[in-house]
ZAVEXMAR-567387 format. One line per field, with one value per residue (C-alpha): residue number from 0; residue in one letter; x, y, z. Coordinates in steps of 0.1 Angstrom, whole numbers, plus 2048, in hexadecimal, padded with zeros to 3 digits. Layout:
REM residues N
pos: NUM|...;
code: A|...;
x: X|...;
y: Y|...;
z: Z|...;
This chain:
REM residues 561
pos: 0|1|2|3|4|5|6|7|8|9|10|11|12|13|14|15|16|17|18|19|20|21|22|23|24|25|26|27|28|29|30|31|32|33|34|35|36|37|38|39|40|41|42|43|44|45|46|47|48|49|50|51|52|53|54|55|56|57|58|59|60|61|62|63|64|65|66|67|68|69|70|71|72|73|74|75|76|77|78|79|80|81|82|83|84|85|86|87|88|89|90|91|92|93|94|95|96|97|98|99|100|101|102|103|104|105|106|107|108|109|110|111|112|113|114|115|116|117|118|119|120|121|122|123|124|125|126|127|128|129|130|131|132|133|134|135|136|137|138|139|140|141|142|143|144|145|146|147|148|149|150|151|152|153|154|155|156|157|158|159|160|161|162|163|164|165|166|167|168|169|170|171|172|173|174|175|176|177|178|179|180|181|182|183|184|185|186|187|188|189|190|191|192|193|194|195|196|197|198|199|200|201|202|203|204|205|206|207|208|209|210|211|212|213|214|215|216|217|218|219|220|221|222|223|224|225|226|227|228|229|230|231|232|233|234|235|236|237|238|239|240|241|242|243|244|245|246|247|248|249|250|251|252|253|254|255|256|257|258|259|260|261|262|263|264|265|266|267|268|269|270|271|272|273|274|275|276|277|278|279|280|281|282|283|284|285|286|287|288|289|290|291|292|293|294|295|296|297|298|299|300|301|302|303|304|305|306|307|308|309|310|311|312|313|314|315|316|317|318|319|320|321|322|323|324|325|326|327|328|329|330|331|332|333|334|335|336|337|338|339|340|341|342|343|344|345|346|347|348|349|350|351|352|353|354|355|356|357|358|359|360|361|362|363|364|365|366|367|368|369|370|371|372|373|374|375|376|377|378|379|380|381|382|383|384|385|386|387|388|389|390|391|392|393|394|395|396|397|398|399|400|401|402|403|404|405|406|407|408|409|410|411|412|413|414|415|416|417|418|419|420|421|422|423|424|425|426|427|428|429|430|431|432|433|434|435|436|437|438|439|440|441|442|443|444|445|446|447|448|449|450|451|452|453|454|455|456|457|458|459|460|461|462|463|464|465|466|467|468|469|470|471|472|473|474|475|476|477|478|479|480|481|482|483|484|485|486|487|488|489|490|491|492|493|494|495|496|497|498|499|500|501|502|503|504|505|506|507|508|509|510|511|512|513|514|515|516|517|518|519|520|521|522|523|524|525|526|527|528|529|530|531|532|533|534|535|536|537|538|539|540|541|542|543|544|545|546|547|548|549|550|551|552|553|554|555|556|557|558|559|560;
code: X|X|X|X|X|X|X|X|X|X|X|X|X|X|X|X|X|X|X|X|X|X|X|X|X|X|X|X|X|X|X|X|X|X|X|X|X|X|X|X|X|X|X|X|X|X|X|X|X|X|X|X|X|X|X|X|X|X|X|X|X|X|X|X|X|X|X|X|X|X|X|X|X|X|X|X|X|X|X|X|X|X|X|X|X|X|X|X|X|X|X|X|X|X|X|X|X|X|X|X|X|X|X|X|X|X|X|X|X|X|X|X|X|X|X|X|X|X|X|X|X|X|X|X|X|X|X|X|X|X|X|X|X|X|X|X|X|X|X|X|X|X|X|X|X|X|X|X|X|X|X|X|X|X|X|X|X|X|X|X|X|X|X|X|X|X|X|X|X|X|X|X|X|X|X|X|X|X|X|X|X|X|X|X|X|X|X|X|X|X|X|X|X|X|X|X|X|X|X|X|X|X|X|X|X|X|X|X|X|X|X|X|X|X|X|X|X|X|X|X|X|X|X|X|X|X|X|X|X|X|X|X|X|X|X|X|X|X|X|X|X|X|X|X|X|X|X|X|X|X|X|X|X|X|X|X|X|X|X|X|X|X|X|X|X|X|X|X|X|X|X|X|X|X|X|X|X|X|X|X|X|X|X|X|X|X|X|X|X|X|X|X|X|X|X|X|X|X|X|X|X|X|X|X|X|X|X|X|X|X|X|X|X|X|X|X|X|X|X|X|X|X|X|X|X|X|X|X|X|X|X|X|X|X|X|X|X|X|X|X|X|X|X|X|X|X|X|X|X|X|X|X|X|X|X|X|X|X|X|X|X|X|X|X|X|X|X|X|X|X|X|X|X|X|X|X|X|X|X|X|X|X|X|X|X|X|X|X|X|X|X|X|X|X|X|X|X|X|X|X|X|X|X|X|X|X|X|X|X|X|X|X|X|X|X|X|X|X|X|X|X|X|X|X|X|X|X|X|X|X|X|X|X|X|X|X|X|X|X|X|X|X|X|X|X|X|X|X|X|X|X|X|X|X|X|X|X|X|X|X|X|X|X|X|X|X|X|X|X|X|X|X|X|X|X|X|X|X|X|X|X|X|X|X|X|X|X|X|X|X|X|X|X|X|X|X|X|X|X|X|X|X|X|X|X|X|X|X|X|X|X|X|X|X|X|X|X|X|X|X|X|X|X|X|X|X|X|X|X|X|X|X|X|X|X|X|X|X|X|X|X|X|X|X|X|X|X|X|X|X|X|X|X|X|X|X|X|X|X|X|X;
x: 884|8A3|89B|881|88A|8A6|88C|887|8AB|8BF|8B9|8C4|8DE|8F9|8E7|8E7|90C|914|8FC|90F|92E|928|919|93E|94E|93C|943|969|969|95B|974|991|982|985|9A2|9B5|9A7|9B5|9D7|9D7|9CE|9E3|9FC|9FB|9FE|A20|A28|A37|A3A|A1F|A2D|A29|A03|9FC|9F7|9DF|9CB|9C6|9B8|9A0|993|994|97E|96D|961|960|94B|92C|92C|92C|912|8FC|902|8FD|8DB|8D1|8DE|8CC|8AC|8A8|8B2|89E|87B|886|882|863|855|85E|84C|82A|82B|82B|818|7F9|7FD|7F5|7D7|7CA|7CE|7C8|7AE|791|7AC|7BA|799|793|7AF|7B4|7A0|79D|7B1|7CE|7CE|7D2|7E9|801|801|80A|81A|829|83D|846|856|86E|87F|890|89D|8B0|8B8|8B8|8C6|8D3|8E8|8EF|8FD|915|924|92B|93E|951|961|965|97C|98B|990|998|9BA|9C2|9C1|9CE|9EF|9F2|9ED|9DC|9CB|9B8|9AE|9A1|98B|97C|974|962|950|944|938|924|918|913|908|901|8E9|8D7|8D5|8C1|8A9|8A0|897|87E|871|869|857|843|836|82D|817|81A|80B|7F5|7E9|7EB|7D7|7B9|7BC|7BA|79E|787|791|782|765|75D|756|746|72C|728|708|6FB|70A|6F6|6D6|6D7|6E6|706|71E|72E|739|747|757|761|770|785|792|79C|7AF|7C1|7C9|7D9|7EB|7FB|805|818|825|82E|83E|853|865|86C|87C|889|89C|8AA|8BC|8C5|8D2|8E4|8F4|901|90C|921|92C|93B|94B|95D|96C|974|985|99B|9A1|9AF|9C1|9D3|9DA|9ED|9F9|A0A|A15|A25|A39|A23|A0F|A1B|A09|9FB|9E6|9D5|9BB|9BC|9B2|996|986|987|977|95E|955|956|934|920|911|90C|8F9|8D6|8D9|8CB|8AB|8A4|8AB|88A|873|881|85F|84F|860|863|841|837|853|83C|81D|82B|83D|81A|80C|829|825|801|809|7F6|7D8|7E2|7DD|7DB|7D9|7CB|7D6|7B5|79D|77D|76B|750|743|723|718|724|727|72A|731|733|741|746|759|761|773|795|78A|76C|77A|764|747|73D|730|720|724|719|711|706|6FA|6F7|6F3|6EF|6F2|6D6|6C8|6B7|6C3|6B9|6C8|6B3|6B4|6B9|6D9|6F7|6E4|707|6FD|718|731|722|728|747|74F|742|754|773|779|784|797|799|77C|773|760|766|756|75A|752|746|769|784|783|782|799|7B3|7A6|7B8|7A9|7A8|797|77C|773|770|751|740|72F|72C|716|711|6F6|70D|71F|740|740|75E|75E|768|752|739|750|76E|754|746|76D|771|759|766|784|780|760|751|73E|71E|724|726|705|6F1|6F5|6ED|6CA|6CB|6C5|6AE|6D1|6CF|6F0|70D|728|741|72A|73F|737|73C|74D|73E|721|714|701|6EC|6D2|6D4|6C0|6D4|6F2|6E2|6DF|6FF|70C|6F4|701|726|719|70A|72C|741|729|734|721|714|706|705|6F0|6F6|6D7|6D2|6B2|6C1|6C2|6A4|67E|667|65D|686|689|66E|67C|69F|691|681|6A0|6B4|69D|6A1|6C0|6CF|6B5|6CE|6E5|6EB|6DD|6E7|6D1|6D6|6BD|6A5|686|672|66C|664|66D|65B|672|68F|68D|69D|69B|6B9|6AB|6CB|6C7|6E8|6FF|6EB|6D2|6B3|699|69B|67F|66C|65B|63E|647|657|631|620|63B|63D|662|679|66E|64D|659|671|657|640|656;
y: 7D4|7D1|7AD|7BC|7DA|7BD|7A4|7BF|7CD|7AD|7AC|7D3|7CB|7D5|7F3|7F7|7F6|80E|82B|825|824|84B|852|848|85A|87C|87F|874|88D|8A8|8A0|8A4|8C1|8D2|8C3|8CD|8F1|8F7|8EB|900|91D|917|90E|92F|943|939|947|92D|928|925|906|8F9|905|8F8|8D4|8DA|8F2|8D6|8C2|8DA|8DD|8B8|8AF|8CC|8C0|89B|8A0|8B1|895|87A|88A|88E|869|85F|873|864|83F|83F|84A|831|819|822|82A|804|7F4|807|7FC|7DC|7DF|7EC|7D3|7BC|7CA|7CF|7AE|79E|7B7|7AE|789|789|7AA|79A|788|7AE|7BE|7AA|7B5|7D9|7F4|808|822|80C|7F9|81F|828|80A|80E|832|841|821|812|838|836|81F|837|848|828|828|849|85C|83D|820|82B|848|833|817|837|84A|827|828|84D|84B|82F|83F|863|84E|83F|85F|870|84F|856|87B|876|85E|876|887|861|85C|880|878|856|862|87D|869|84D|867|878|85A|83F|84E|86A|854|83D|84E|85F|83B|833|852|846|828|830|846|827|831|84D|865|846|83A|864|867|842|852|86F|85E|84E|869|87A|85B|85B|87F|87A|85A|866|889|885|86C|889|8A4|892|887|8AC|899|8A9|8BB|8A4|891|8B1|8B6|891|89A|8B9|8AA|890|8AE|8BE|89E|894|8BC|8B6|896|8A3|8C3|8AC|899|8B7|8C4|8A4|8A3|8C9|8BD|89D|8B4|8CF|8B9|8A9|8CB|8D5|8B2|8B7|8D8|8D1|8B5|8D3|8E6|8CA|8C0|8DE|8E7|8C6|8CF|8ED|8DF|8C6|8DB|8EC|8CD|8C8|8A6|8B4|8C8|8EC|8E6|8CB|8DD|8EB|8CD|8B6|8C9|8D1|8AD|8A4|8BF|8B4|88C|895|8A2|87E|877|89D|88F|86C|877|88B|86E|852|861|856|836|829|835|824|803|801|806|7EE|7D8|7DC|7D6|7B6|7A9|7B1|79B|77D|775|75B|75C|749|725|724|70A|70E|6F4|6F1|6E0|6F4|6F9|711|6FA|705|6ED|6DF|6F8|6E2|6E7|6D0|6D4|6F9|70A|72D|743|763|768|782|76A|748|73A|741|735|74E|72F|70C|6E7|6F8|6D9|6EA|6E0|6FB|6F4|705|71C|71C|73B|73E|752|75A|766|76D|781|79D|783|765|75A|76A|77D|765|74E|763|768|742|740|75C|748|769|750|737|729|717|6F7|6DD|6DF|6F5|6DE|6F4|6D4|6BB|6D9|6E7|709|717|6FF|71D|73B|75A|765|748|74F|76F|764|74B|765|785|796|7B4|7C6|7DD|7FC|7F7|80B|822|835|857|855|851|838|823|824|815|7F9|7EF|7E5|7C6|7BE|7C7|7DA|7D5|7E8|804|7F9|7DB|7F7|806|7E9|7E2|800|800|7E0|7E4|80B|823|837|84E|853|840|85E|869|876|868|879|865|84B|852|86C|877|859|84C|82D|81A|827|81D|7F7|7FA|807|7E6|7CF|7DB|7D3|7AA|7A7|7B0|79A|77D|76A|744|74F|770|77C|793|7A2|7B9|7C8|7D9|7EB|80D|80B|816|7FB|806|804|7E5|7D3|7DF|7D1|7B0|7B2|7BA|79E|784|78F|793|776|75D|740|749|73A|757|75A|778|782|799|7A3|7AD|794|7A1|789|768|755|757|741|71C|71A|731|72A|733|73B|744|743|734|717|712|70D|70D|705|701|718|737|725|709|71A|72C|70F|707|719|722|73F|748|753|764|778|77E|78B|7A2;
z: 85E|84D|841|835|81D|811|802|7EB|7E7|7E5|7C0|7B8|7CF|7B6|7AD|7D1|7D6|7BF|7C9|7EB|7D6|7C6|7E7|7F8|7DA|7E0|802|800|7E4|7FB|816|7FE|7EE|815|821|801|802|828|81C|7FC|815|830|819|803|828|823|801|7ED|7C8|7B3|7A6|7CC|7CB|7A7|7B7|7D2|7BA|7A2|7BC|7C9|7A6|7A0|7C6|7B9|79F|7A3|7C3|7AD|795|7AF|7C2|7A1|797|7BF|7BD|79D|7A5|7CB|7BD|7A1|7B9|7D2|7B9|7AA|7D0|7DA|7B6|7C0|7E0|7D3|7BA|7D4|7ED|7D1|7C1|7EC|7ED|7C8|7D2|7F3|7F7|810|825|82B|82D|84A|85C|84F|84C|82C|83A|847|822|817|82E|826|7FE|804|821|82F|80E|80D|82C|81D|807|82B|834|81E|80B|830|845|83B|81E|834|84D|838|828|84B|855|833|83C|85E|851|83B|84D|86D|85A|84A|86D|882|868|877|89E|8B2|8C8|8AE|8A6|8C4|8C9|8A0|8AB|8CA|8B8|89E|8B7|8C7|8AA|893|8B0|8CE|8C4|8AB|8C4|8DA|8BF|8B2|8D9|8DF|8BF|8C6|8E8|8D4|8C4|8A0|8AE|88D|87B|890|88C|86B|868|87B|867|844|855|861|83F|82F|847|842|818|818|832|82E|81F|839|854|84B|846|867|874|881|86A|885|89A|876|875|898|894|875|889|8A7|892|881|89F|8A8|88A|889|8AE|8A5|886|89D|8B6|899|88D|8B2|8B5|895|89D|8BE|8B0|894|8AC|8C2|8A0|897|8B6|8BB|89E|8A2|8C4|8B3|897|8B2|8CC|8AA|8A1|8C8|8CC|8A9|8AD|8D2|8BD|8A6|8C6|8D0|8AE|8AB|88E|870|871|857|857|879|85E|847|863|873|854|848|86A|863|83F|848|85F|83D|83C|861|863|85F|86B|890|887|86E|887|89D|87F|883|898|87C|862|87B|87E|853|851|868|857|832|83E|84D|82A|822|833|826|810|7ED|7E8|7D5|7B2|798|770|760|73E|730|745|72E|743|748|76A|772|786|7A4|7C0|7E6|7FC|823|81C|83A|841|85F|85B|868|883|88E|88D|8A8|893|86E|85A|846|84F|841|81C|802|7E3|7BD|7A2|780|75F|758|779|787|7B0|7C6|7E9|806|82C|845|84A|858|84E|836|813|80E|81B|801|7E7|7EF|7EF|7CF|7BD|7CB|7E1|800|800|822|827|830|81C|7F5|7D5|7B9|792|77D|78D|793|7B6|7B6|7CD|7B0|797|78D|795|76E|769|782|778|75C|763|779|775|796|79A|7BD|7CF|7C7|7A9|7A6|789|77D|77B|754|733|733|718|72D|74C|72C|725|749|73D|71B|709|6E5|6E0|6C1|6C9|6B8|6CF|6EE|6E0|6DE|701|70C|6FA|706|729|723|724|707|70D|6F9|6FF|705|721|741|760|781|79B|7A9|78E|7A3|781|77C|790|7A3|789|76A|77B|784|75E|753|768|75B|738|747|754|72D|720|734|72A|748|752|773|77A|79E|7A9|7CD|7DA|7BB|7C9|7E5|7DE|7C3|7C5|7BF|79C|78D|7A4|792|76D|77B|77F|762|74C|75B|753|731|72A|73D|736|72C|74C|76C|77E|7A7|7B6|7DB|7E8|807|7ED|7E0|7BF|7A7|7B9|79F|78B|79B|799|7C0|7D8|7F6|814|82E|854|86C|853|847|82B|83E|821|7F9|7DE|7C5|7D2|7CD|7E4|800|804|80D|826|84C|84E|84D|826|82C|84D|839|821|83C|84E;
């Protein structure tokens, strides 16, 4: 866990050192400023001069003083330190997920991807504001405090040692092992809460047209119920190590203060360092006060440690620039491509794929629901990388091309376009930088949207219809005037009327494109010069529409289903 948070530390490490630095300052400052103050009391019980008093006065405005600005410059110094490492961290963290984000989604829910950009790098900010800077400080004073009192009497040395042992090792010791029987439980909570939260407004709609909103809602109750019990359950905790923290602490003032005060008694300790002592004993504690209630989220914090590092340890997908890469795609090739997903390695999601496609060729991509379209897609958009076999573009192979590069060369458009719940420019820009608006305009007419381009969307375009926002995304694939268009079910949520106007309007307006459609309605099928047929992974059938008629085979039994 550690080795962890210091992959991201090592190079603030100076920075590092002196927040722990002011942090050491403040509290031998506060120390002083209480040790002082008992001997300026005691000592003033015994009337001397003022001259005498002049000395310890100046100190108790000096610690006075110098502990507020060493705890302001601690507090600013920790936090920039601290907001620089968890930059550091999401930085990270999003740079694996924008490189690496259908390797995660197959082992992470949406949720848990959630969850780990949010609460869990979060949960490195109280390792080490709330414990381990906590911690190297509390060994710093007991050092020092340990001499100062080890120079008065031994025996005192040996009660402070024994109450800092238990209040600094012992009781923390114990919180971090109920925590970790607990086994991350507030996460794992609070995970099927974002969850069911999640759940609940995505399918609300879906819930009360088929009258099962309440048991969505019934679901998202019982999973806050849950999470309030373990959040209930934390701060219990929390208050008992806390309690048992003060408490130790306070029988340690008081066994000091006893043994000094017998000390004194003995002539082994001036009289009046009996207050001195104990309330430098007292003061030393301020750092070690929170340490035990903080230790119990330890399981917690070990087990976002956990998840972060596994985002970690995926290593980044190879890339290669080439410095006279022309862009020229064609032909596409694939030879013996085959791909299983990582959950599902015993079984190829498509296997044995040899395919040519050339420039200006009009594709599409049929079959059944798990027959290997998507997959293929995905391939081809140089989504996955671990596959066997080889995708050459013209001689480069693509998983040898940079990302940039790729998207670049294809125009991918999906069965639910996402739209941006901003102006219907700001959703245009996303395809093309600084266009002019006349440019904007155009397009728009282009492909039958006649609305102004400072239009407000809703989120998630909930005021256009499905077709207008096919349209509006259409209008987004002209502008990025990429080589190959895909097109992935763009008749799924469409009547047949705006289905058939679809089709219509991307004949026209990519007529000198390599056009890629994937779809379950044959709408139009004269129009593509070769029709992949897949079933179970494998391209079973290939021809015109035409051609695969007067054939028996899985085209015409799609067809006719």
């Amino acid at each position: 866990m550690i080795n962890n948070f210091w992959n991201y530390a090592k190079k603030s490490w100076l920075s590092i050192g002196l927040s722990i630095i002011l942090a050491c300052f403040t509290v031998v400052s506060a120390v002083a400023l209480m040790g002082v103050s008992a001997y300026l009391i005691i000592l003033a019980g015994f009337h001397p001069t003022i001259a005498i008093l002049q000395v310890s006065i100046v100190g108790v405005r000096f610690f006075g003083i110098s502990r507020s600005i060493f705890r302001y410059l601690e507090r600013l110094q920790t936090h920039e330190v601290n907001f620089k490492i968890l930059g550091k961290m999401r930085l990270s963290v999003f740079s694996k997920l924008s490189n690496r984000f259908f390797y995660l989604l197959d082992r992470y829910s949406g949720s848990d991807i959630l969850s780990i950009v949010i609460h869990d790098i979060n949960q490195m900010e109280n390792l080490f504001v709330r414990l381990l800077s906590p911690a190297i400080v509390a060994l710093f004073i007991s050092v020092i405090v340990g001499i100062f009192i080890g120079l008065q009497t031994v025996e005192l040395l040996f009660v402070y040692v024994g109450g800092y042992s238990i209040t600094g090792l012992i009781i923390p010791y114990f919180s971090i092992k109920l925590s970790r029987l607990t086994k991350g439980n507030l996460k794992i909570t609070r995970d099927k809460f974002q969850s069911s939260v999640i759940n609940f407004n995505q399918f609300i709609d879906e819930s009360i047209f088929y009258q099962v909103e309440s048991k969505l809602s019934s679901d998202l109750e019982k999973n806050i119920k849950d999470l309030e019990r373990e959040q209930t359950r934390t701060v219990v905790w929390q208050s008992v190590w806390q309690l048992l923290s003060f408490y130790s602490i306070q029988g340690l003032f008081v066994s000091v203060l006893v043994l000094s005060i017998f000390l004194a008694n003995e002539g082994k300790l001036e009289l009046v360092l009996v207050g001195v002592i104990s309330l430098v004993v007292l003061s030393s504690f301020e750092v070690l006060s929170n340490i035990p209630s903080m230790a119990y989220l330890y399981g917690d914090i070990e087990s976002s440690t956990r998840r972060i590092q596994e985002i970690e340890e995926i290593p980044l997908e190879p890339e290669i620039v080439f410095q006279e890469f022309d862009h020229e795609v064609f032909p596409i090739r694939f030879l013996n491509v085959s791909y299983a997903y990582p959950k599902h390695k015993n079984h190829l999601a498509v296997k044995n794929i040899n395919i040519e496609i050339n420039k200006g060729e009009k594709i599409a991509i049929v079959g059944a629901n798990a027959a290997g379209k998507t997959t293929f897609i995905e391939l081809l958009l140089g989504n996955r990388h671990d596959y066997g076999g080889r995708i050459i573009l013209k001689d480069k192979e693509l998983r040898t091309i940079t990302k940039k590069i790729i998207r670049q060369m294809f125009g991918y458009l999906a069965a639910n376009p996402f739209v941006f719940g901003t102006t219907i420019r700001q959703n245009l820009l996303l395809a093309k930088e600084e266009p002019q608006d006349e440019e904007l305009i155009y397009v728009l007419e282009s492909v039958n949207l006649r609305m102004d381009l400072n239009t407000r969307l809703d989120e998630l375009g909930k005021n256009l219809s499905s077709g207008e926002i096919q349209r509006l995304a259409i209008a987004q694939s002209i502008l990025l005037d990429a080589e190959v268009q895909v097109f992935d079910e763009l008749y799924a949520n469409l009547d047949p009327k705006s289905a058939y106007e679809i089709s219509q309007l991307i004949q026209k307006k990519f007529s000198d494109k390599t056009v890629i459609f994937v779809t379950h309605r044959f709408i139009n099928m004269d129009y593509f010069d070769n029709i992949l047929v897949f079933h179970e992974g494998q391209i079973v059938q290939k021809g015109t529409h035409k051609d695969l008629l007067e054939q028996t085979g899985k085209y015409t039994e799609l067809i006719n289903q």
